[in-house]
C-alpha positions as a Markdown table, in Angstrom:
| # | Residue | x | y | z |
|---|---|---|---|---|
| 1 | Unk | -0.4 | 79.6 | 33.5 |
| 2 | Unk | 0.4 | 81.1 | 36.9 |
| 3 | Unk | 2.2 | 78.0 | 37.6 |
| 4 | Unk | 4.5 | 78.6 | 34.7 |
| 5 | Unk | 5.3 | 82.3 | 35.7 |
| 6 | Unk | 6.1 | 81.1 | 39.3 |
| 7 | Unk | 8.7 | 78.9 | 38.2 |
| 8 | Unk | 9.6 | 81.2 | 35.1 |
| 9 | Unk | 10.0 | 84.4 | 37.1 |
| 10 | Unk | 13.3 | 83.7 | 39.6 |
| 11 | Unk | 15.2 | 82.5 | 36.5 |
| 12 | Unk | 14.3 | 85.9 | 35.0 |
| 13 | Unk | 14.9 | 88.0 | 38.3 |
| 14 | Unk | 18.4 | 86.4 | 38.2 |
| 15 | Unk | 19.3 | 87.1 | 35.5 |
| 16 | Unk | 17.7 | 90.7 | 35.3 |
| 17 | Unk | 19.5 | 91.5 | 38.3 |
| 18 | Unk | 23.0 | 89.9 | 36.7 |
| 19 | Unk | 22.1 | 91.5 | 33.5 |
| 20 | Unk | 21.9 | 95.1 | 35.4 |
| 21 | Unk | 24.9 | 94.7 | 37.3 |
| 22 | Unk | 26.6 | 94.0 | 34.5 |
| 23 | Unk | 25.3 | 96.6 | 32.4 |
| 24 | Unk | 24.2 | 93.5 | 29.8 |
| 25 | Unk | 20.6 | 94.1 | 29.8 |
| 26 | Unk | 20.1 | 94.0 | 25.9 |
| 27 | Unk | 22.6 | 91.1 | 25.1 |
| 28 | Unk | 20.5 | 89.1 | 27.4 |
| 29 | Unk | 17.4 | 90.0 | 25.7 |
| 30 | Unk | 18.9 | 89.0 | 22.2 |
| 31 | Unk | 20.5 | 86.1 | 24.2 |
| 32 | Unk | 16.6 | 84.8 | 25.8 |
| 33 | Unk | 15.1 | 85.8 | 22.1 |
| 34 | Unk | 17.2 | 83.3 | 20.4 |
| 35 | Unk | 16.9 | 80.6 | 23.2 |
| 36 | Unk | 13.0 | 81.6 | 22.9 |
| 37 | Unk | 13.1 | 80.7 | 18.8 |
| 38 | Unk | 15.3 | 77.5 | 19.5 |
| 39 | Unk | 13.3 | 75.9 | 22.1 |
| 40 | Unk | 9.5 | 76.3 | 20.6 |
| 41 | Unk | 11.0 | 74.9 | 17.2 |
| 42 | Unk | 8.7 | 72.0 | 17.1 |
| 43 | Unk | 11.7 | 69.5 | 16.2 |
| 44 | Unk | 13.9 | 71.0 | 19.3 |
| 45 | Unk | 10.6 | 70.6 | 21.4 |
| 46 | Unk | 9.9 | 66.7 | 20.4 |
| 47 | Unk | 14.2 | 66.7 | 21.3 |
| 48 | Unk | 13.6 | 68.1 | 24.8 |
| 49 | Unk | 10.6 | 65.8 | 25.9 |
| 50 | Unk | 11.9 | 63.1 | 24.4 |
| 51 | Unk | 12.7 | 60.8 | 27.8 |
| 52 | Unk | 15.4 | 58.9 | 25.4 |
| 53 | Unk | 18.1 | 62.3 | 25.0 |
| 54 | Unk | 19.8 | 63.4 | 28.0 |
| 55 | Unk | 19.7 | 67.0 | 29.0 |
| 56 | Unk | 23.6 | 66.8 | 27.7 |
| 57 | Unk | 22.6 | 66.0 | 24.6 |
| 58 | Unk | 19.8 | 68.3 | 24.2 |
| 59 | Unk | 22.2 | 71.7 | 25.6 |
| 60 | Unk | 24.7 | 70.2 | 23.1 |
| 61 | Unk | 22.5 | 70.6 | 20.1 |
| 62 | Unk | 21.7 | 73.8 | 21.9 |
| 63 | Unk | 25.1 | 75.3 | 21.6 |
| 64 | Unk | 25.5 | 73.7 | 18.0 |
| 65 | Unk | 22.0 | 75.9 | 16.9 |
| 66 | Unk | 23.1 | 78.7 | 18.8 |
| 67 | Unk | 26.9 | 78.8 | 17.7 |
| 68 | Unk | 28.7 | 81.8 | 18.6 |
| 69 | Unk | 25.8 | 83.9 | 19.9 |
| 70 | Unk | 26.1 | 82.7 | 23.5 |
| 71 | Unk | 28.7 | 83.8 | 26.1 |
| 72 | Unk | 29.6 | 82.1 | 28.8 |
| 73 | Unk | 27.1 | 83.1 | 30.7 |
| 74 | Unk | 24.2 | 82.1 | 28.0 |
| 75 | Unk | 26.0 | 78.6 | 27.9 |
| 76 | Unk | 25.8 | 78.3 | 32.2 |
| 77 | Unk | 22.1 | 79.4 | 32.2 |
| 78 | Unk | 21.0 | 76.7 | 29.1 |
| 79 | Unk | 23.2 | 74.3 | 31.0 |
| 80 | Unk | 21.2 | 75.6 | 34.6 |
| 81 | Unk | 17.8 | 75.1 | 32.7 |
| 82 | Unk | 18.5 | 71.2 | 30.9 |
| 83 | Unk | 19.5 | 70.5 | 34.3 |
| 84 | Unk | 16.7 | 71.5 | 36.0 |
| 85 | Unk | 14.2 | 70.5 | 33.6 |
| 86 | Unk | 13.3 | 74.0 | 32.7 |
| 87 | Unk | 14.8 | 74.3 | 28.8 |
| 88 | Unk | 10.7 | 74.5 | 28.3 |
| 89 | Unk | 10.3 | 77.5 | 30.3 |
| 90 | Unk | 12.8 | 80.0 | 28.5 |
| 91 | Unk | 10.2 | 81.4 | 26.7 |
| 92 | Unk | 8.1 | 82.6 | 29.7 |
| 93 | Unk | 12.0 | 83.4 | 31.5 |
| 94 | Unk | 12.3 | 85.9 | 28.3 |
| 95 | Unk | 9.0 | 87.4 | 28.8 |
| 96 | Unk | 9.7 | 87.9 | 32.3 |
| 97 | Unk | 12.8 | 89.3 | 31.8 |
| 98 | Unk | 11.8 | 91.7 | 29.1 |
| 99 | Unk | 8.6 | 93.0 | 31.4 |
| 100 | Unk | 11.7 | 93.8 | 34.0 |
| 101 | Unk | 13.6 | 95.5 | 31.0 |
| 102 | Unk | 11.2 | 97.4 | 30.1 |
| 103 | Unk | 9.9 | 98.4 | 33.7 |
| 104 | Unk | 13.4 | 99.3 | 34.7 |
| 105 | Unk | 13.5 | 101.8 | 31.5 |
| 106 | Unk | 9.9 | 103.2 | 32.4 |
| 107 | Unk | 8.2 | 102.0 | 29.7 |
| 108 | Unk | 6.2 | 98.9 | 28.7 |
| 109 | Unk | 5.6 | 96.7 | 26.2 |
| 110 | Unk | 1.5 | 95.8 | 25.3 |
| 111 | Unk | -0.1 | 93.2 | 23.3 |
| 112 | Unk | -3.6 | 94.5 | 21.6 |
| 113 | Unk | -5.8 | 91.0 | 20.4 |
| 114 | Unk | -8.2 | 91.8 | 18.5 |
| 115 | Unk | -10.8 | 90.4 | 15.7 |
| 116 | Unk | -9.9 | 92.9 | 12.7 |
| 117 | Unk | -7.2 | 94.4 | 12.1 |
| 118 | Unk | -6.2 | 96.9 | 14.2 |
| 119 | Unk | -4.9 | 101.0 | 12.0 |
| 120 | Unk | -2.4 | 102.9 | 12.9 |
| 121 | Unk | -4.5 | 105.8 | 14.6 |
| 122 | Unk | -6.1 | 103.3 | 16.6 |
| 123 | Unk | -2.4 | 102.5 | 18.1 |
| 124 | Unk | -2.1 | 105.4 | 18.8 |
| 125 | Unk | -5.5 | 106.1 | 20.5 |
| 126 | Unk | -4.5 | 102.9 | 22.5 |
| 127 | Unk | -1.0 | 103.9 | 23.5 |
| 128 | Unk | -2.0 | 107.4 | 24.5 |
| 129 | Unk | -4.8 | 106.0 | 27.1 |
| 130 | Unk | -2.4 | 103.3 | 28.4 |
| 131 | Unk | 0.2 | 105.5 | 29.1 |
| 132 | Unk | -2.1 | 108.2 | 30.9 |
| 133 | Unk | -3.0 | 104.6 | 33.0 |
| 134 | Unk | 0.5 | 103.5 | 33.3 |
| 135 | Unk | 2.3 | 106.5 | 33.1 |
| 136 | Unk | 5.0 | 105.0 | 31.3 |
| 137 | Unk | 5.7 | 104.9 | 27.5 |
| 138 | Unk | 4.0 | 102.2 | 25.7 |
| 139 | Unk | 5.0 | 100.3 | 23.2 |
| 140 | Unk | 2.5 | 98.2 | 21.1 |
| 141 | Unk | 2.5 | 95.1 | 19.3 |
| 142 | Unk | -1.0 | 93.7 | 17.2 |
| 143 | Unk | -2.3 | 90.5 | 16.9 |
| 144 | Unk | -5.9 | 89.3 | 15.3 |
| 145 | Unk | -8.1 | 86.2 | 16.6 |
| 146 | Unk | -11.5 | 86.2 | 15.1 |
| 147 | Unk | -12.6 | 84.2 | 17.6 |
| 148 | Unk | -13.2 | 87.3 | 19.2 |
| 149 | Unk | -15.8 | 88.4 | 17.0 |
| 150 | Unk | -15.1 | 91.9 | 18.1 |
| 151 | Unk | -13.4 | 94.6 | 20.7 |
| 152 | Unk | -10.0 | 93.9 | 21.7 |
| 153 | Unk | -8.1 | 92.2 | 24.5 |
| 154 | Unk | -5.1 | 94.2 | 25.4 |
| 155 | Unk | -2.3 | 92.7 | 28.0 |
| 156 | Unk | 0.5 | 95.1 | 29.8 |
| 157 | Unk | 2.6 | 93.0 | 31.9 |
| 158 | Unk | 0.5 | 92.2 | 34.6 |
| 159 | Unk | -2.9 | 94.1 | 33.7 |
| 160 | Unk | -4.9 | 92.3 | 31.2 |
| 161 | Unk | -8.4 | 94.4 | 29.7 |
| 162 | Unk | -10.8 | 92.3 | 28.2 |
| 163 | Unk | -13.3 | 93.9 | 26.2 |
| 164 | Unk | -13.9 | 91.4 | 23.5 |
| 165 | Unk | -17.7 | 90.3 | 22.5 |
| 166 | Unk | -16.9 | 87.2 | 23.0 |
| 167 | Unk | -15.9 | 88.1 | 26.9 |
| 168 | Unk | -18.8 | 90.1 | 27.0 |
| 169 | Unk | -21.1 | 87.1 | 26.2 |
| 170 | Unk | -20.4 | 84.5 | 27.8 |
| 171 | Unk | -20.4 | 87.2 | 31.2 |
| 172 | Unk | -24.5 | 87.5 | 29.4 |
| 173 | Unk | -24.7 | 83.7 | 29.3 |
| 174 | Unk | -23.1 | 82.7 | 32.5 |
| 175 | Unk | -25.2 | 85.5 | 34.7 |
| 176 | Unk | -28.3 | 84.0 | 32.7 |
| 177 | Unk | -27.7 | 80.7 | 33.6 |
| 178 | Unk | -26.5 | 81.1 | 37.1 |
């Protein structure tokens, strides 16, 4: 993974600083959320890493999908990335960028995993403590795994808190063991 966000990361600096300059900081994060959605579709994905369709074709098809929701400068960066290899990467390019956004309007965005649903007081519970850490406004976005079996996993940008029972477990097993 920290492979991907190296190589993800100046693409999204780029363009965060060209976005800023030009005062275009929330058409390029509608412009990287659509390229986001077009490049995991699982057909446009077999497209892109398939060694038989050149990166012309594939920005083509691109551009058709996309229609009149990228500017010029949208249709230079998907050209940039074919040609570069790096149409898989706009997904992690987005999520870089819109850390950046968010950073540069003091607040951030944070993912709580957990096993059960989590309530609407329990957001908020969550929020208040992360921004008393951060000491920015947080915004929060839910997601369940079972797998966890219980507690959460939450991830701000960089800062990742795992306090799942799963995590807590194997920390048991592996100290038993080694």
């Amino acid at each position: 993974m920290a492979e991907i966000s190296t190589l993800a990361r100046p693409y999204a600096q780029a363009i965060f600083n060209l976005a800023d300059a030009s005062n275009t900081l929330k058409t390029w994060s509608e412009t990287l959320t659509l390229l986001s959605e077009v490049v995991t579709n699982k057909t446009i994905t077999e497209i892109i890493n398939n060694p038989d369709v050149t990166s012309e074709q594939t920005t083509s098809l691109i551009f058709d999908i996309c229609k009149d929701n990228l500017d010029e400068q949208g249709i230079n960066f998907v050209k940039l990335a074919a040609e570069n290899g790096r149409l898989e990467l706009i997904p992690h390019i987005a999520e870089s960028f819109e850390v950046m956004h968010s950073e540069a309007e003091g607040s951030i965005k944070a993912q709580v995993i957990s096993a059960y649903a989590v309530n609407a007081v329990q957001k908020k519970s969550i929020a208040a403590a992360l921004k008393k850490k951060l000491g920015r406004e947080v915004t929060i976005t839910t997601k369940t795994d079972k797998s966890l079996l219980g507690g959460v996993i939450i991830r701000a940008g960089d800062m990742v808190i795992d306090g799942s029972v799963k995590s807590e477990l194997e920390k048991i097993s592996h100290s038993l063991l080694g």
